[in-house]
Backbone as XML, in Angstrom:
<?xml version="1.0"?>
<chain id="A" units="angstrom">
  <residue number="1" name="UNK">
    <atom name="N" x="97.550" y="85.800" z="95.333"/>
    <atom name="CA" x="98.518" y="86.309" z="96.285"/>
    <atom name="C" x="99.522" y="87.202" z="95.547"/>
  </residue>
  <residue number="2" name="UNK">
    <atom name="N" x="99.879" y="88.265" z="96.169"/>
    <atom name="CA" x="100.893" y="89.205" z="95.249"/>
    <atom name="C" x="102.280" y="88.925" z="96.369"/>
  </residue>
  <residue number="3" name="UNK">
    <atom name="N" x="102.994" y="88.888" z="94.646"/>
    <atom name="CA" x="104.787" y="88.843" z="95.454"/>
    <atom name="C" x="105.602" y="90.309" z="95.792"/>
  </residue>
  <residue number="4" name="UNK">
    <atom name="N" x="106.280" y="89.923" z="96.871"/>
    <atom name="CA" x="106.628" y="91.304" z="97.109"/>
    <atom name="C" x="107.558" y="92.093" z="95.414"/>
  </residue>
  <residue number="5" name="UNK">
    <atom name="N" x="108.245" y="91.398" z="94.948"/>
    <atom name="CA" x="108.237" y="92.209" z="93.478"/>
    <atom name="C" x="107.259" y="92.801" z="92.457"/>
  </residue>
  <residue number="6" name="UNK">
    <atom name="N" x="105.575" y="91.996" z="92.535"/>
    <atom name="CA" x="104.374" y="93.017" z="92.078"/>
    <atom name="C" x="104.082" y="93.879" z="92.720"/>
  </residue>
  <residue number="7" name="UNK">
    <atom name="N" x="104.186" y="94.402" z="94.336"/>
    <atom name="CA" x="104.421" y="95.578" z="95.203"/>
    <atom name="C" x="105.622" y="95.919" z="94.520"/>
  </residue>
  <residue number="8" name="UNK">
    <atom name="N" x="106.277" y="95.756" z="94.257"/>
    <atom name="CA" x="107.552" y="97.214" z="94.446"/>
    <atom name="C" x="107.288" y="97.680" z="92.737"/>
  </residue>
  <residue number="9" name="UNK">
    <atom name="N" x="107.191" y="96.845" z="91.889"/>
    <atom name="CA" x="107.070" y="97.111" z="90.744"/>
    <atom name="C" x="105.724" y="98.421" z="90.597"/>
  </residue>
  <residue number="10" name="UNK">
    <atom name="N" x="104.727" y="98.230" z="91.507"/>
    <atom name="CA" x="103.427" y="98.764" z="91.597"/>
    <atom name="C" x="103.619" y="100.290" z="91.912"/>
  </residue>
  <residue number="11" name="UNK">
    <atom name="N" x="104.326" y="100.019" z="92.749"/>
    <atom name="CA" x="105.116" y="101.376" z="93.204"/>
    <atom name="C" x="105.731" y="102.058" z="92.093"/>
  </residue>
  <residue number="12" name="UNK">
    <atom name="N" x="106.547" y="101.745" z="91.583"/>
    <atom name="CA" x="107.546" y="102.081" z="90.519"/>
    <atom name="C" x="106.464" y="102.539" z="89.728"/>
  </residue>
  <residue number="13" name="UNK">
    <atom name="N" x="105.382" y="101.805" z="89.148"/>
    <atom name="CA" x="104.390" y="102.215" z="88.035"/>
    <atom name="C" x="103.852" y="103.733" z="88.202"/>
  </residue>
  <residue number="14" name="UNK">
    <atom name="N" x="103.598" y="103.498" z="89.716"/>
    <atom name="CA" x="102.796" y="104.499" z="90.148"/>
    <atom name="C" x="103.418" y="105.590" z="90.127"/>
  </residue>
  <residue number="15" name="UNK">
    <atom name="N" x="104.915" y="105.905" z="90.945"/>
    <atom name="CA" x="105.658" y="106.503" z="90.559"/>
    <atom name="C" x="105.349" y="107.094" z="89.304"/>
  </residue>
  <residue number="16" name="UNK">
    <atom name="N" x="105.784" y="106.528" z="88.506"/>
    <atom name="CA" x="106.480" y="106.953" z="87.171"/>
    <atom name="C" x="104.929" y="107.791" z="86.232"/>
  </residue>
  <residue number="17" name="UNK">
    <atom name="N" x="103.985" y="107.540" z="86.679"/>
    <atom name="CA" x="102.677" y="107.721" z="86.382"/>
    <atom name="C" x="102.686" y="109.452" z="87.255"/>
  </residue>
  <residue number="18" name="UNK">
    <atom name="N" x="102.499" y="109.606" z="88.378"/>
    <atom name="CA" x="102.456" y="110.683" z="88.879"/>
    <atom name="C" x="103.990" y="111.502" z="87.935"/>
  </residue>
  <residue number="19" name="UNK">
    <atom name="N" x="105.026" y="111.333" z="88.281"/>
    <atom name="CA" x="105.887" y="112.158" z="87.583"/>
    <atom name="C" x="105.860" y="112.178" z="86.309"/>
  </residue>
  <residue number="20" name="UNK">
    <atom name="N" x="104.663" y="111.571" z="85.281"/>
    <atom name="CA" x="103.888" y="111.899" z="83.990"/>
    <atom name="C" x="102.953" y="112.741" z="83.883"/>
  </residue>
  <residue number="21" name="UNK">
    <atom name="N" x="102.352" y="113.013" z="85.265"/>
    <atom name="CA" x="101.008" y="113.992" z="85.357"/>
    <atom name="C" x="101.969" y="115.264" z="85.303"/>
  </residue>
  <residue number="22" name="UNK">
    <atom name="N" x="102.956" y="115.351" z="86.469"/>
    <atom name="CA" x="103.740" y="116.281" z="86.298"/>
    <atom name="C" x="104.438" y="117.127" z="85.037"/>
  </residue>
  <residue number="23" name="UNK">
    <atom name="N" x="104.922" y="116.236" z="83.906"/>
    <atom name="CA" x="105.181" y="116.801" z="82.905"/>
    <atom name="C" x="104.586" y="116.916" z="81.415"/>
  </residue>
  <residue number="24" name="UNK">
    <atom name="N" x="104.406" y="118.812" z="81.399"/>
    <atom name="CA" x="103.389" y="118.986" z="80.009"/>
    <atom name="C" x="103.177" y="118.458" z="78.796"/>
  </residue>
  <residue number="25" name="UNK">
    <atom name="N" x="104.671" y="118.082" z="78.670"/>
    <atom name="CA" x="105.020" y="117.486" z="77.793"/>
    <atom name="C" x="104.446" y="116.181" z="76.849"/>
  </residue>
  <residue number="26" name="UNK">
    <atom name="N" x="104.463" y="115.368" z="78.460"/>
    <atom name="CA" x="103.918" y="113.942" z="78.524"/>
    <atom name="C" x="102.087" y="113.664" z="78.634"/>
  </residue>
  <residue number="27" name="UNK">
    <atom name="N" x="102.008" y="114.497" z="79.160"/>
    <atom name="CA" x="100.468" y="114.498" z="79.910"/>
    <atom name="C" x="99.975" y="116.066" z="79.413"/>
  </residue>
  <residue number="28" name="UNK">
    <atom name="N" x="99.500" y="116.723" z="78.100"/>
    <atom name="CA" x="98.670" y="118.092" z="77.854"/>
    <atom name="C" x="97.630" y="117.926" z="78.368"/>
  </residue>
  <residue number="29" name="UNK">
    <atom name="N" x="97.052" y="118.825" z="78.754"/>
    <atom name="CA" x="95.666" y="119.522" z="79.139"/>
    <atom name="C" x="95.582" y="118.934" z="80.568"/>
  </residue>
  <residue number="30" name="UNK">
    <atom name="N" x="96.475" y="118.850" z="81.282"/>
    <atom name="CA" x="96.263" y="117.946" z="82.490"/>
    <atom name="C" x="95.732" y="119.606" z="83.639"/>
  </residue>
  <residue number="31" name="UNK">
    <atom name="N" x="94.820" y="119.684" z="84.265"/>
    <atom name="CA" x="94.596" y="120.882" z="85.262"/>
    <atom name="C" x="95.655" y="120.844" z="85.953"/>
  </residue>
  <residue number="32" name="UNK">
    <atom name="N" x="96.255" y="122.256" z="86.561"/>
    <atom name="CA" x="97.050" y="122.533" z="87.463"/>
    <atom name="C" x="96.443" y="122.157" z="88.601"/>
  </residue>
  <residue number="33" name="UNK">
    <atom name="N" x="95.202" y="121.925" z="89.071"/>
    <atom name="CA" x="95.322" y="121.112" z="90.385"/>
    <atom name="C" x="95.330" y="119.715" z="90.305"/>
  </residue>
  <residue number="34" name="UNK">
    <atom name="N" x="95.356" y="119.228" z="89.479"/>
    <atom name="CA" x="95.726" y="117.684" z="89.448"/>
    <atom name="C" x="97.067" y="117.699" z="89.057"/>
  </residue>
  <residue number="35" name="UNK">
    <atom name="N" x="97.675" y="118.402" z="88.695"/>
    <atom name="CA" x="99.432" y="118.480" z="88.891"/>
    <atom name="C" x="99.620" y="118.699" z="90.327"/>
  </residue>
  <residue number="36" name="UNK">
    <atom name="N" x="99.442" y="119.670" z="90.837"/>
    <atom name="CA" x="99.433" y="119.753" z="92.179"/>
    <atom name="C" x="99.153" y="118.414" z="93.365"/>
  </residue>
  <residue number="37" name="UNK">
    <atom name="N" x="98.076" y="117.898" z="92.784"/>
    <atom name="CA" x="97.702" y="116.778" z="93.392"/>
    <atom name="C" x="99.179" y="115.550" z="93.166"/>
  </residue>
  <residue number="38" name="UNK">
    <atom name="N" x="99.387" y="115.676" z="91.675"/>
    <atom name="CA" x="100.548" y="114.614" z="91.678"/>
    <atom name="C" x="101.739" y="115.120" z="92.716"/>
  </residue>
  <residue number="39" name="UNK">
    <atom name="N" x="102.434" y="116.207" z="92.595"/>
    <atom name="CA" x="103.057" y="116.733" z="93.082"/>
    <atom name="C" x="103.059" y="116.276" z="94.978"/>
  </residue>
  <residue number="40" name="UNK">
    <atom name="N" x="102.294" y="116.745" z="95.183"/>
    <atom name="CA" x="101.887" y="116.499" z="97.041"/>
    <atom name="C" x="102.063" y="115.279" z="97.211"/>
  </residue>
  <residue number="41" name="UNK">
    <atom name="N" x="101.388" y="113.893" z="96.312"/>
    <atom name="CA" x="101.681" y="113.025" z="96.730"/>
    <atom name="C" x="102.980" y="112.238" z="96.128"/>
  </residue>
  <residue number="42" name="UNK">
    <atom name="N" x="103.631" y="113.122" z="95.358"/>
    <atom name="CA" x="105.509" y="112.543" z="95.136"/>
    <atom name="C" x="106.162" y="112.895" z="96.381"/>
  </residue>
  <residue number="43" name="UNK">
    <atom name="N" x="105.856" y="114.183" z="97.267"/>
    <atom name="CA" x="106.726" y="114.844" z="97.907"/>
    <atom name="C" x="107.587" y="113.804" z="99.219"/>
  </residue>
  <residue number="44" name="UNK">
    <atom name="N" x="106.486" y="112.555" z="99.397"/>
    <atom name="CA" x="107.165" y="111.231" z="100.778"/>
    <atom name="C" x="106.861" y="110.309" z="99.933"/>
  </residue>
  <residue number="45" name="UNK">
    <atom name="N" x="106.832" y="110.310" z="98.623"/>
    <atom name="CA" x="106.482" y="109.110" z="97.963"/>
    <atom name="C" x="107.887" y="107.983" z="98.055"/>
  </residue>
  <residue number="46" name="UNK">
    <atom name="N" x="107.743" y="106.637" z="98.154"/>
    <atom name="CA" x="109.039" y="106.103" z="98.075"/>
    <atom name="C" x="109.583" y="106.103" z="97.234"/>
  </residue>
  <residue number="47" name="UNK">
    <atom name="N" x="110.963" y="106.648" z="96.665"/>
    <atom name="CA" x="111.502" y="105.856" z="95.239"/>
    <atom name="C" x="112.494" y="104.919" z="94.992"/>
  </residue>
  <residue number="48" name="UNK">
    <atom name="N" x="112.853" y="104.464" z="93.655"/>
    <atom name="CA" x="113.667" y="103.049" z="93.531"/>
    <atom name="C" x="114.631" y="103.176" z="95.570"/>
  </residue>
  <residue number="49" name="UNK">
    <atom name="N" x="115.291" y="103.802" z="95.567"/>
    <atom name="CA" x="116.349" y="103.965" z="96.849"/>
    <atom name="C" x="116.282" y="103.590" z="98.088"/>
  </residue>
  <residue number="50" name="UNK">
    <atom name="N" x="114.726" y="104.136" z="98.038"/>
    <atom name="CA" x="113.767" y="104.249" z="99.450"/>
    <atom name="C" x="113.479" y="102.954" z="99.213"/>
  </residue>
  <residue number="51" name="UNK">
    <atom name="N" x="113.080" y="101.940" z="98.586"/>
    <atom name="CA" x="112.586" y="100.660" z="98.317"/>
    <atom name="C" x="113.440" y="99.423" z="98.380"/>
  </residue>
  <residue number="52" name="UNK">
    <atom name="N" x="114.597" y="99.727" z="98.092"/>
    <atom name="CA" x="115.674" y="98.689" z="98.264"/>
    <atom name="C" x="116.038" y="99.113" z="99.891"/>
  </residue>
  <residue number="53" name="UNK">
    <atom name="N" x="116.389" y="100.270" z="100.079"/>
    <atom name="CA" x="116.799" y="100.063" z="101.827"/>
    <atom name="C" x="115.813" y="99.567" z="102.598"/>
  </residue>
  <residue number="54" name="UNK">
    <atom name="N" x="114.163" y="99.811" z="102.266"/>
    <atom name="CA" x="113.414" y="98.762" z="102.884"/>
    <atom name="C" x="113.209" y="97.348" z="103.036"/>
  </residue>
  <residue number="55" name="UNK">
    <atom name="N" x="113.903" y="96.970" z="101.614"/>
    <atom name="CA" x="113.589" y="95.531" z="101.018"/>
    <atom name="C" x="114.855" y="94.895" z="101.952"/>
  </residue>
  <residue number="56" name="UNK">
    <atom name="N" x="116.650" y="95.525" z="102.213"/>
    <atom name="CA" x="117.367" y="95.535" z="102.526"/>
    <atom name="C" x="117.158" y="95.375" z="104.175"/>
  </residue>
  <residue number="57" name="UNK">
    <atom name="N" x="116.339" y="96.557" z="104.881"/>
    <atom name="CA" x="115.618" y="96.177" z="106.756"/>
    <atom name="C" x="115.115" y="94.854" z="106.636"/>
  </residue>
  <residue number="58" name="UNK">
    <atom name="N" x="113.817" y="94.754" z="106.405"/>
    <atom name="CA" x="113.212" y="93.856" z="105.964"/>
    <atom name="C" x="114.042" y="91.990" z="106.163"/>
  </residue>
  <residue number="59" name="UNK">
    <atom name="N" x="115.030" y="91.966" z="105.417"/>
    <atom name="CA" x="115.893" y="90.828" z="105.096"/>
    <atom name="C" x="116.697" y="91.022" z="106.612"/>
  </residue>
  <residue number="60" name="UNK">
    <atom name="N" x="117.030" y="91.910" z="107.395"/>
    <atom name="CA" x="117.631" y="92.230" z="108.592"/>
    <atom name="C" x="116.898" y="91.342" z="109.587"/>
  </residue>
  <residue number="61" name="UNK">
    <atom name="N" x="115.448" y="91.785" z="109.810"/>
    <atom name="CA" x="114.873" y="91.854" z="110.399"/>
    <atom name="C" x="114.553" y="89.986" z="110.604"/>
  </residue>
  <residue number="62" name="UNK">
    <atom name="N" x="114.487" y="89.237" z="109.421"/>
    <atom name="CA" x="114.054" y="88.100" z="108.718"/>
    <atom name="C" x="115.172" y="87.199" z="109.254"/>
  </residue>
  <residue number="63" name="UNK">
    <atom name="N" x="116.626" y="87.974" z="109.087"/>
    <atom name="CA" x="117.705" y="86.712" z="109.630"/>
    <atom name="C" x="117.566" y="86.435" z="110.804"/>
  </residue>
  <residue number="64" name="UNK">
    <atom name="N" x="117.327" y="87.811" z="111.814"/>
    <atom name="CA" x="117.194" y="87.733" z="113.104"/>
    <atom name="C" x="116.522" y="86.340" z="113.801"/>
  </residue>
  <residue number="65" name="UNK">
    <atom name="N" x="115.657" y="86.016" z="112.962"/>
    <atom name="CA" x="114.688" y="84.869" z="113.655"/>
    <atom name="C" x="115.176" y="83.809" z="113.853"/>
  </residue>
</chain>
């Protein structure tokens, strides 16, 4: 069973993984369409911010009951 902190952490990984494809620096010889590819899918990706105001609904939603 996964806890909701191995989801958010998973996220975060993933994150941080795509915005590595992104930079040359970090990631050489990477093709410009697989930058691209990282890119498109950062553009609605959630980050740390987006994840706590969910985690934050979420707990809203939970007292209600």
């Amino acid at each position: 069973m996964t806890l909701p902190i191995e989801r958010t952490q998973a996220v975060l990984r993933t994150e941080q993984f795509l915005l590595d494809l992104l930079d040359p620096k970090k990631t050489a010889r990477v093709p410009k369409e697989i930058r691209k590819q990282a890119y498109l899918c950062l553009r609605h990706y959630p980050n740390g911010y987006d994840l706590k105001h969910i985690n934050e609904s979420f707990e809203d939603l939970l007292s209600d009951e």
